[in-house]
N, C-alpha and C positions, 0 to 999 in steps of 0.2 A: 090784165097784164099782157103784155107785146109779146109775142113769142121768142124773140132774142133772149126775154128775162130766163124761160129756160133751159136756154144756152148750158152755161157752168154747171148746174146742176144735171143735166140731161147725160154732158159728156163723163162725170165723177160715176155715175151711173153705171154707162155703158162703159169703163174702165173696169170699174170693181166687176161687174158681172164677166167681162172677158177672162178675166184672172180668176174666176170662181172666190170672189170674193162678198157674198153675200151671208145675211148673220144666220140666216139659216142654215148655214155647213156648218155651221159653228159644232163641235160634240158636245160643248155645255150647253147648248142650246137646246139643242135636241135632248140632252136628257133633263132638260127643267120642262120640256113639253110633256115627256112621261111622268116625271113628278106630276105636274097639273094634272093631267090625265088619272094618274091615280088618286089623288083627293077629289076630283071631281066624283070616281066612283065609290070609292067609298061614304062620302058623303052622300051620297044616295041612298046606301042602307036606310031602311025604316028607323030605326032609331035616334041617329044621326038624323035623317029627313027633318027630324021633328024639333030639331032646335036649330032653330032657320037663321039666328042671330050667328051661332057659331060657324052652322054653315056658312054664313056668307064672306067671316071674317077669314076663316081658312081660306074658302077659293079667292077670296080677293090678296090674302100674303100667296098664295100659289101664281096668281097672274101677274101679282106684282116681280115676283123671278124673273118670268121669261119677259116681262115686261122691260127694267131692268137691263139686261144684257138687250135686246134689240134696240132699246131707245141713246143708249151709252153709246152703242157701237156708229148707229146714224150718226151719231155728231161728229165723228171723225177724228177727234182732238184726246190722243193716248190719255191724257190727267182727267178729262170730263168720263171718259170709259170705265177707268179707275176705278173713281169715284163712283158708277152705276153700277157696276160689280160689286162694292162691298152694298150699295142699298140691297140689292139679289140675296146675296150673303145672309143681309139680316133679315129679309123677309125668310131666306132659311130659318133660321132661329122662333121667328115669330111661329111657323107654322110646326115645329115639335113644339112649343109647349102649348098652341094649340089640340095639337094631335094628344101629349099629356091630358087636358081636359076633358077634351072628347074620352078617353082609358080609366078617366076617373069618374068621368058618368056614365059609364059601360056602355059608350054609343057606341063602343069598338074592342074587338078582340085583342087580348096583348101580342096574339101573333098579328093582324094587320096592323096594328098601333107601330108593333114593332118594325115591319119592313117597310110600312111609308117614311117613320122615323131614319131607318137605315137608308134610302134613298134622301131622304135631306143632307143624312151626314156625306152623301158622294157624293152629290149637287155643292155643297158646299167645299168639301175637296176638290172637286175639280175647277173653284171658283178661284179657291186658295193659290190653286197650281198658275191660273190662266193669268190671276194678278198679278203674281211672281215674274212671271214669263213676261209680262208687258213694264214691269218698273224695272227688270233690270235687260230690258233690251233698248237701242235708241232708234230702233224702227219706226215707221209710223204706223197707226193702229192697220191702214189696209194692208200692211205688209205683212201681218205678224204671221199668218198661215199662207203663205206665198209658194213655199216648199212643201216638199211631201214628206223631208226629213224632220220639218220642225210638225207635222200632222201624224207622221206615226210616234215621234216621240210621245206628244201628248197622249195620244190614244195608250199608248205603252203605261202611262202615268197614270191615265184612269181605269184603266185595267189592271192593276196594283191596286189602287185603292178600293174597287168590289172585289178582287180576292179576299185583301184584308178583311172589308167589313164581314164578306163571309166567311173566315175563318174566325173572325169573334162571336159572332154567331153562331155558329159550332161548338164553341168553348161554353157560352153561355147555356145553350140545349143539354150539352153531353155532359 
C-alpha cells in the first residue's frame, strides 16, 4: 500500500489524539480493565484454576467488555458504537451468571462472588449512562467527551452509582 493510502487515516488519528480523544480515557473503559483485571484474579484461585472450561468462558465475556467499547468506538460511526456498548452490556450479564456458577461450585466465596458481581452491575451502569448520553446527543462519537463539563458530569454519574451499590451492600451485610 502507497503511503498517501495512510493519509485519512493517519490525520483522524492525529486529530482525536490532539483533543484527548482516545478510548482509553474513556472512565468506562478503564473500569471494564478493572473488571477483567479482577476475574482474571480470581479465576486464578486454586479452585477456580481447576475448571479451565469455565475459566476461559468468564475471561473471554470479561475481554469481550473492554473489547466491546474499544472496537465500537474505532469505527467512529455514533449507531455502530451503540450498538458495541450494548454487545459489552451483555457480555456484563454473561459473566454474573458466570460468576453465579462458579458461587454455586464453591470455586468462590459469596463475598468475592459478590463484589466482582457488584462491579458488573457498575460496568453496566455506567454502560447504561454512556448510551443514554450518545442516543440523545447529535454529536459525533469524537465529540462526546470533548469538554471537561460533560467528563465530570459523567464521572459525577458513576460516582452515584458505586455509592449506591455500596450502600446496598450495607443493607444486605447489616
Amino acid at each position: 500500500m502507497s503511503e498517501e493510502g495512510y493519509g485519512p487515516r493517519r490525520q483522524h488519528v492525529d486529530d482525536r489524539r490532539r483533543i484527548g480523544q482516545d478510548f482509553e480515557e474513556l472512565g468506562v473503559y478503564k473500569k471494564t480493565r478493572e473488571l477483567t483485571n479482577g476475574i482474571y484474579a480470581v479465576t486464578r484461585q486454586p479452585a477456580f484454576a481447576r475448571d479451565a472450561s469455565l475459566v476461559d468462558q468468564i475471561r473471554r465475556a470479561a475481554v469481550s467488555v473492554v473489547s466491546h467499547i474499544a472496537e465500537g468506538y474505532e469505527r467512529g460511526n455514533k449507531q455502530e458504537f451503540v450498538r458495541s456498548l450494548y454487545g459489552a452490556r451483555g457480555s456484563c450479564g454473561a459473566i454474573r451468571a458466570q460468576l453465579g456458577v462458579a458461587l454455586d461450585q464453591k470455586y468462590l466465596s459469596a463475598e468475592d462472588c459478590g463484589m466482582m458481581a457488584d462491579q458488573c452491575l457498575l460496568v453496566s451502569g455506567m454502560l447504561d449512562s454512556f448510551i443514554e448520553n450518545l442516543q440523545d446527543s447529535a454529536k459525533p462519537v469524537q465529540q462526546q467527551h470533548s469538554t471537561q463539563r460533560d467528563a465530570v458530569s459523567a464521572d459525577e454519574e458513576w460516582q452515584r452509582v458505586i455509592d449506591e451499590l455500596a450502600e446496598q451492600r450495607k443493607r444486605r451485610e447489616g
